[in-house]
N, C-alpha and C positions, 0 to 999 in steps of 0.2 A: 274346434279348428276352423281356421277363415283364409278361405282360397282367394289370393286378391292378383293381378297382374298390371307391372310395371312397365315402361319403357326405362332402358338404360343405354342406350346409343340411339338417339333419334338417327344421327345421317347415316347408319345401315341399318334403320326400323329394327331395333333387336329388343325384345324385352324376355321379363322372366316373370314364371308364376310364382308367389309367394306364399305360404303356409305357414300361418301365425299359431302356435300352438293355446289349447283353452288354457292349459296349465302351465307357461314357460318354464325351464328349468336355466332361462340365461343366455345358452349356449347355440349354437348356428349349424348349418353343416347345408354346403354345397353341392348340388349333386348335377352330376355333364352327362348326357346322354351319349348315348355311343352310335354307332349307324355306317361306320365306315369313311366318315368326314364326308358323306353323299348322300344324306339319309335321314330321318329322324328329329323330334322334335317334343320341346318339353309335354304338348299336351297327352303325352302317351307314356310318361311317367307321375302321374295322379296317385299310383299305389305307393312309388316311394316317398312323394312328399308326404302322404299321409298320416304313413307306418311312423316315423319319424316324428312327426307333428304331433300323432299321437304317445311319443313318449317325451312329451316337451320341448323338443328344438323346434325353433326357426326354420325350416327350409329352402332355398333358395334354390329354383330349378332354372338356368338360363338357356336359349336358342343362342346359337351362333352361328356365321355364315358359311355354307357346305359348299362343296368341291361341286364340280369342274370351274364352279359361275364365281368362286374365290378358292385361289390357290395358297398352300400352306407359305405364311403362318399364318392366313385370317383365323383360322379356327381360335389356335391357341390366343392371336393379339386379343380375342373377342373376351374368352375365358379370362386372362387376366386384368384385362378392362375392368369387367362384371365384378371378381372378387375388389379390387380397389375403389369401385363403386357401393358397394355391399358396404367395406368397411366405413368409408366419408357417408354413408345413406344415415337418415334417421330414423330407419328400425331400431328397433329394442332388441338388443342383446349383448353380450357381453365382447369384444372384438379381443381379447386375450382367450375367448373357446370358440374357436372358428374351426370346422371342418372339413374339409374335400373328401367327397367319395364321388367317381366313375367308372362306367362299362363300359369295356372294348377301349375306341379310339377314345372315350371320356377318360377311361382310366390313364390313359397315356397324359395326356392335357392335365390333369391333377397333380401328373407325378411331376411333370416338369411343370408347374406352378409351387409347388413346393419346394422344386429344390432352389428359389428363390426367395419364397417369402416362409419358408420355416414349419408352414400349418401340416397339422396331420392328415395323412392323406390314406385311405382304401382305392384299390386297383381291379376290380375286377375282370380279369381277361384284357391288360391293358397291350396294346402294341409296343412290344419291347426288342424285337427281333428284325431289323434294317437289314445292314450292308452284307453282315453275314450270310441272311438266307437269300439275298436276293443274288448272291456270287454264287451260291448251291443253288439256286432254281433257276440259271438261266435258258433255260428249252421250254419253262413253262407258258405257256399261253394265257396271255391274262383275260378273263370275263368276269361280266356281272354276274352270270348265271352260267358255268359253264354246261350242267345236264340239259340246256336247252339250246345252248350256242355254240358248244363243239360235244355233242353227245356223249357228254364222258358220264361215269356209272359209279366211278369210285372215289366212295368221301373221300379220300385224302387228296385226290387230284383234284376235286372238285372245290374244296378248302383252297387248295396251293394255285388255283385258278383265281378265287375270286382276292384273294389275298395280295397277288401281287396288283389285279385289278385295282383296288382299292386307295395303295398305297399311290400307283403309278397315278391316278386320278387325282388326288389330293397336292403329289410334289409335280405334277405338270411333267417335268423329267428329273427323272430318278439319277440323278448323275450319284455317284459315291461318296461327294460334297454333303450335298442335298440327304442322304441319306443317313449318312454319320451325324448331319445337325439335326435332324428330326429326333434322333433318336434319345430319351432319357436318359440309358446307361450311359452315353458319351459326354453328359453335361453335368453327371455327377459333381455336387461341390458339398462339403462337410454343413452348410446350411439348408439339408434335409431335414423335413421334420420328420417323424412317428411315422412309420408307413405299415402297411398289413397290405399283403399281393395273395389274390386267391389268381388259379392258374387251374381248368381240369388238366388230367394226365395225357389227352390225347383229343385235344379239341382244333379249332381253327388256329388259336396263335399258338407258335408251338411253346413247350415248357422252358426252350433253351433261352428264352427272353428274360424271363422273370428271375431265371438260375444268375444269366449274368447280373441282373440289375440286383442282387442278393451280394453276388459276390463284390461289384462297385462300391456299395453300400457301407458293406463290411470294410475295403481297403477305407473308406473314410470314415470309418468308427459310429455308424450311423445303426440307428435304435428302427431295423427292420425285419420284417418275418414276413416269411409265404406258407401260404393252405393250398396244396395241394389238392382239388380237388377231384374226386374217384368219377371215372367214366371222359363224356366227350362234350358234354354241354358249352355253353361258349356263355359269358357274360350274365345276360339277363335267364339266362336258360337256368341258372343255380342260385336266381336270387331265394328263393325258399331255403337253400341250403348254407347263406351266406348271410342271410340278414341275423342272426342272432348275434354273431361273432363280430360283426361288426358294428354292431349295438354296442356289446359289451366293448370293444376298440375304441369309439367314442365315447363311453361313458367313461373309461377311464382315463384319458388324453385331454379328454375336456372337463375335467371335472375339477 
């Protein structure tokens, strides 16, 4: 395997590490870090390009530009740049087995990257849940950190703190506009590709996101499934418990 790092937007300095596999199997798979659109940064995902790399794909890990300093859609314009860049790039691989898999807000950014250009896409713990929950949570208090900056003790309040934090950061204002466009379920169109949505039972994003974007899915006859994952882990937290199945997702999608 051979870690190399590209620029692919010089005028917002954005580049992505590349992961050339020893033994190519042809095929590519993208992978978006998660972090809350405030957060995060490819050099802190080294073990997925690896895992990967080490079973013959291409990896493509790209940075894109985070909230407050770019407000939504930088993130997402960034992520679709990179894959249309990816595809025109003169890497070796096959551009008919091309992948998307992300965590958290990555997974969100995948999913609506697909429902555009067709590719298969993994969701891990993606943000699927907008205007609904944020009509049910309005007395919440948004923080970064709510057990340090309004004393609170209890995970779910503390989830439903940083949560709306999060979001409220990335869309500048959360108008109901704003929120309904953010959201994947609402841009549902029958050119989804292959999707697989892990989701734990009781974690930070709730399950009621992924249920609807299942049922979206389903009304456009779209070839999708979620794993329900047992316990409260969030994203990266279940990747040991995620990475097989979505091995096997891509080897059969891209194969």
């Amino acid at each position: 395997m051979e870690q190399t790092t590209i620029v692919f937007d010089q005028a917002n300095n954005l580049d992505a590490d590349i992961y050339t596999p020893a033994e190519p199997n042809g095929a590519a798979i993208v992978f978006v870090h998660g972090g809350g659109w405030l957060r995060g940064d490819k050099a802190n995902e080294t073990d997925i390009g690896q895992y990967f790399s080490d079973q013959g794909y291409l990896v493509a890990i790209p940075n894109y530009r985070l909230a407050p300093a770019a407000l939504f859609p930088a993130a997402q314009t960034d992520l679709d740049q990179f894959v249309a860049w990816l595809v025109a790039s003169p890497l070796n691989f096959d551009r008919n087995r091309l992948g998307l898999l992300g965590a958290s807000v990555g997974g969100t950014m995948v999913l609506t990257n697909s429902l555009t250009t067709s590719l298969p896409a993994v969701s891990w713990s993606g943000i699927l849940d907008f205007e609904r929950w944020f009509d049910a949570h309005q007395d919440v208090e948004p923080a970064l950190d709510a057990a340090k900056e309004l004393g609170l003790t209890d995970r779910h309040a503390i989830n439903d703190s940083f949560y709306k934090y999060f979001i409220q950061n990335y869309l500048g204002d959360p108008t109901p506009e704003a929120l309904s466009t953010v959201n994947p379920v609402n841009l549902m169109t029958d050119k989804l590709g292959p999707t697989l949505l892990f989701n734990s039972a009781d974690e930070l994003t709730p399950l009621s996101g992924p249920l609807a974007f299942v049922e979206a899915a389903a009304q456009s006859n779209r070839d999708v499934t979620l794993h329900v994952v047992p316990g409260i882990g969030h994203a990266r937290d279940y990747t040991d418990f995620a990475l097989a199945s979505t091995l096997a997702f891509f080897n059969q999608t891209l194969n």
